[in-house]
C-alpha positions as CSV (number, residue, x, y, z in Angstrom):
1,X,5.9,-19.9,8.4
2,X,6.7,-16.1,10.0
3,X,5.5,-16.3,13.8
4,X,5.3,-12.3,12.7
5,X,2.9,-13.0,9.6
6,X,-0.5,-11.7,9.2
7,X,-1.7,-14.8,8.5
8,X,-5.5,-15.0,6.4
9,X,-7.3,-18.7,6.6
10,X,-9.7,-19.8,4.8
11,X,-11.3,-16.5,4.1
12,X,-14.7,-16.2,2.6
13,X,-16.8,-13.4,1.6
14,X,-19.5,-12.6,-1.1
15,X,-21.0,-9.4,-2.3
16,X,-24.8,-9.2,-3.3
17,X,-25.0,-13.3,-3.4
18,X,-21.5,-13.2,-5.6
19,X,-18.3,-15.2,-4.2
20,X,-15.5,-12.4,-3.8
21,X,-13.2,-14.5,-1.7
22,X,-13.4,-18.8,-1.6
23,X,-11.4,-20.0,0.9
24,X,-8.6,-17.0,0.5
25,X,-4.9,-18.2,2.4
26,X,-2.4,-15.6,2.5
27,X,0.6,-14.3,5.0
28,X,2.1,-11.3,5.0
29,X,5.3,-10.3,6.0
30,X,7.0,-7.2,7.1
31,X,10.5,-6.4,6.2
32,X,9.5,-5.6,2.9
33,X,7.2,-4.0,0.8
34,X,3.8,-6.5,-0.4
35,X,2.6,-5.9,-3.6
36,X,-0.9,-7.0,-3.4
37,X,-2.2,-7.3,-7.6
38,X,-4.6,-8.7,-9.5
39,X,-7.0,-7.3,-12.3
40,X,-10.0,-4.4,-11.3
41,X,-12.4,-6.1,-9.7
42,X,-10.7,-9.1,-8.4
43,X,-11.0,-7.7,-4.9
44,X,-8.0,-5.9,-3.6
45,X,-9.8,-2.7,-2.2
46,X,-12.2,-5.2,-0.9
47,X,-9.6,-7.2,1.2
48,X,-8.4,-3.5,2.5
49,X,-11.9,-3.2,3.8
50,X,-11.8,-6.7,5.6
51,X,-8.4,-5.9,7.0
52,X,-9.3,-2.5,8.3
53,X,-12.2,-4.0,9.7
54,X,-14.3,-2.1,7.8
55,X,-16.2,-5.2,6.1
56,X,-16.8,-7.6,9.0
57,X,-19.0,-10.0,7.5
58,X,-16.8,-12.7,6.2
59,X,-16.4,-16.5,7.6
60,X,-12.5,-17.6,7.9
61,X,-9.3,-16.2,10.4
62,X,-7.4,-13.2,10.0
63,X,-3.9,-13.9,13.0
64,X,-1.9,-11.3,14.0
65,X,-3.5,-8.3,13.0
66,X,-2.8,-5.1,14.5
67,X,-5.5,-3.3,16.4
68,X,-7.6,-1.1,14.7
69,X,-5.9,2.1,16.1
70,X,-2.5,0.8,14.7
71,X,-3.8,0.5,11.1
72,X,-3.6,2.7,8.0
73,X,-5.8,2.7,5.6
74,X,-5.0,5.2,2.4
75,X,-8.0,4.9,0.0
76,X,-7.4,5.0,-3.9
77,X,-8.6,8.8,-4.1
78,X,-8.0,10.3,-0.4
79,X,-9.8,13.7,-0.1
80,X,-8.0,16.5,0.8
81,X,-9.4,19.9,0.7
82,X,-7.7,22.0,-2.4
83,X,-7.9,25.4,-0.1
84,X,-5.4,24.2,2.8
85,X,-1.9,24.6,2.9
86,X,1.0,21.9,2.9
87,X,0.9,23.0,6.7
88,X,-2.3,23.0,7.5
89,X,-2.6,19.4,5.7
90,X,0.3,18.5,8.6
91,X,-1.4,20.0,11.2
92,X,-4.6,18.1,10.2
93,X,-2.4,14.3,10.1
94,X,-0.6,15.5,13.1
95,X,-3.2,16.3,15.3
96,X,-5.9,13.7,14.8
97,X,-2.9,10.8,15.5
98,X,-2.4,9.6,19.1
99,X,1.5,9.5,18.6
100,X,3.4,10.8,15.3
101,X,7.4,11.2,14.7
102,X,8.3,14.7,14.1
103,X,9.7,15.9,10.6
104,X,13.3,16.7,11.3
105,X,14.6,18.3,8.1
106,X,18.4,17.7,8.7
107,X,17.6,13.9,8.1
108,X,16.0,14.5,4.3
109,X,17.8,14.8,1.5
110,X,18.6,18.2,-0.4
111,X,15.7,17.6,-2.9
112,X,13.3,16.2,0.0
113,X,14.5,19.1,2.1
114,X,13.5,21.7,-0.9
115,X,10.3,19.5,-1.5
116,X,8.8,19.5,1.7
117,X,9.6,23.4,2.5
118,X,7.9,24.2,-1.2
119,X,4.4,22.4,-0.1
120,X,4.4,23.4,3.4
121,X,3.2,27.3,2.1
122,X,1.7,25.5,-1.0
123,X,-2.1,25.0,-1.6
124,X,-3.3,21.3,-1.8
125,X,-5.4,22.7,-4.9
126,X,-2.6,23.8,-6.6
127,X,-0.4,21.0,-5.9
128,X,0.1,18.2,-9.1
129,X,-1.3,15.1,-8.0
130,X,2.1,13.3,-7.4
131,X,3.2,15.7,-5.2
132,X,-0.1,15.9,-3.5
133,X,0.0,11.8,-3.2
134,X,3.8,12.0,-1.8
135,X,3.0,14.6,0.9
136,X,0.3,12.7,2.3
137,X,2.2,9.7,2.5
138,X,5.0,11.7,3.9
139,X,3.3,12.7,6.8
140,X,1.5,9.3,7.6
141,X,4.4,7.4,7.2
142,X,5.6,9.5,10.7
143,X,2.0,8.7,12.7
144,X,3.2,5.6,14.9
145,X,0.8,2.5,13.3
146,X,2.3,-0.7,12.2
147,X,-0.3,-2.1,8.9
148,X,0.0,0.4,6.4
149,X,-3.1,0.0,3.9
150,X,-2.2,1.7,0.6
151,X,-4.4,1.1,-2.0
152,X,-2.7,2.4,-5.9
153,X,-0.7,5.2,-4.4
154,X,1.0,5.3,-8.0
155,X,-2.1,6.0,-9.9
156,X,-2.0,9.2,-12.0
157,X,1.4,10.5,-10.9
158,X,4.5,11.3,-12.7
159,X,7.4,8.7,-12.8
160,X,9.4,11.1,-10.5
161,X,6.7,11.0,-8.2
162,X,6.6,7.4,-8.3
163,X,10.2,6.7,-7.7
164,X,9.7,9.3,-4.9
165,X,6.7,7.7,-3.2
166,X,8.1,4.3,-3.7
167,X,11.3,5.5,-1.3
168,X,9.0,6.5,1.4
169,X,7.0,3.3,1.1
170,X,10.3,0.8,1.0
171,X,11.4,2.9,3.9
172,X,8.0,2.2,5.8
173,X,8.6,-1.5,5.1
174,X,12.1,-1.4,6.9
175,X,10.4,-0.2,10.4
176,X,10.7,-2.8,12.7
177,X,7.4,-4.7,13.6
178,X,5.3,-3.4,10.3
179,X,3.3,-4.4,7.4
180,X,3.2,-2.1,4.3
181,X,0.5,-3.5,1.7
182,X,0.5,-1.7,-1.5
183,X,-1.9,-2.2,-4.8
184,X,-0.7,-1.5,-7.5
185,X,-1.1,-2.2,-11.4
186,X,2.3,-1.0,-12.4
187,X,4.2,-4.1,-12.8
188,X,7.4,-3.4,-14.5
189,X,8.0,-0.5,-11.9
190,X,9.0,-3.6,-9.4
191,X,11.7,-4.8,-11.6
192,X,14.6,-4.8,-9.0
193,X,13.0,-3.9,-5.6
194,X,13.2,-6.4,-2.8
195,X,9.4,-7.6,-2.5
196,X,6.9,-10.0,-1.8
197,X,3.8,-10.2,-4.9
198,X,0.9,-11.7,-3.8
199,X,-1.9,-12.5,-7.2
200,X,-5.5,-12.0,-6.3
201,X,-7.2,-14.2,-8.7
202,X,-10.5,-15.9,-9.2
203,X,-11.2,-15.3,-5.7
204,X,-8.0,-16.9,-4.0
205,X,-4.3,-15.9,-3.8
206,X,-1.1,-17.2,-4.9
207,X,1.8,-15.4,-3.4
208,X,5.8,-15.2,-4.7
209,X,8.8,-14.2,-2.5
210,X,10.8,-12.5,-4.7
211,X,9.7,-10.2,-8.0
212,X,12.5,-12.8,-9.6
213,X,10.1,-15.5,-8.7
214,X,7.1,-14.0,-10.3
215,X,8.8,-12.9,-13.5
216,X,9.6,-16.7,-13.9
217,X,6.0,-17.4,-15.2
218,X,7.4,-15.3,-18.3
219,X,9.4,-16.6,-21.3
220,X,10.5,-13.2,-21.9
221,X,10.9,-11.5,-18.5
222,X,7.8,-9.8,-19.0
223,X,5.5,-9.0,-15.7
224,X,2.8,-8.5,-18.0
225,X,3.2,-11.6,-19.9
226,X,3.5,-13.4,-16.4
227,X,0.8,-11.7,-15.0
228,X,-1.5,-12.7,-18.0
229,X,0.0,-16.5,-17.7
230,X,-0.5,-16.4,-14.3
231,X,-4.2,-15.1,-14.5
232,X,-5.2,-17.5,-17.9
233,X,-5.8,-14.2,-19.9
């Protein structure tokens, strides 16, 4: 057991007289990126809520969670208004955070470099929805929190975009002292990464160390053959 785990006991929660969560156990671990999965509706967004305090009535422990001002929480469709600018989208993250990192250009890459300096004069509104979903993240991954809440930042974007946005979040994981939780339903894009998988299903969670270790449940080395194994599809 991590002395630096979030740690989730015996969690229960119910929705409208329906059990969401029976007795839910899960740790998780920084250093690397957790991939939180599990079919719609099994309750991922819903666990964001209870970790970002937003959903409070629930019986069980949640350890070593950060305090409320320290967590992250990016919904599924985060609204940004189409009329501002890349800058004025930076000035808006910026200035409502306590503490933030400042963007040094020198440290991107070339193609980051060209990236960023395109959306800064760029409407939001005009922006495709990967690069949209990869400045935002951009910019909160240098406010100064330490859970990072991301809930299906791949969804609807490009598979540059998604290797792009998938470097800023392994980066995220690598910061000393912090949590990265990420939903996603794109399985085979994990093939490779260093990564914890935790399953939400049925209510409860069963959790792998490795991507290797999940794909195990497979004959075939399939993550969607494990994943319906795993969940008795």
């Amino acid at each position: 057991m991590n002395d630096m785990s979030i740690k989730i006991r015996d969690l229960s929660f119910q929705y409208r007289q329906i059990p969401i969560f029976q007795k839910l156990n899960v740790e998780f671990d920084p250093g690397q990126v957790n991939y939180l999965i599990g079919y719609n509706g099994a309750g991922k967004s819903t666990l964001f809520d209870i970790l970002s305090n937003l959903r409070t009535d629930y019986s069980g422990s949640i350890q070593g969670l950060p305090s409320i001002d320290e967590i992250l929480y990016q919904t599924q469709n985060p609204v940004v208004f189409g009329t501002l600018t890349g800058k004025d989208l930076q000035n808006f993250v910026f200035g409502i955070a306590n503490t933030h990192e400042p963007v040094i250009l020198e440290k991107l890459s070339p193609h980051f470099r060209d990236l960023y300096m395109k959306l800064m004069k760029q409407k939001v509104g005009e922006m495709s929805v990967g690069e949209r979903r990869w400045l935002l993240l951009f910019l909160e991954s240098k406010l100064d929190k330490k859970l990072f809440l991301l809930d299906e930042p791949f969804s609807g974007v490009d598979p540059v975009s998604k290797i792009q946005i998938e470097e800023i979040i392994s980066d995220l994981a690598k910061k000393e002292n912090t949590y990265v939780i990420v939903t996603t339903h794109e399985l085979d894009y994990l093939i490779g990464g260093k990564c914890f998988i935790h399953l939400l299903n049925d209510g409860k969670i069963q959790s792998f160390d490795s991507y290797e270790e999940f794909i195990k449940n497979s004959d075939h080395h399939d993550p969607e053959e494990a994943f319906a194994k795993l969940v008795k599809m």
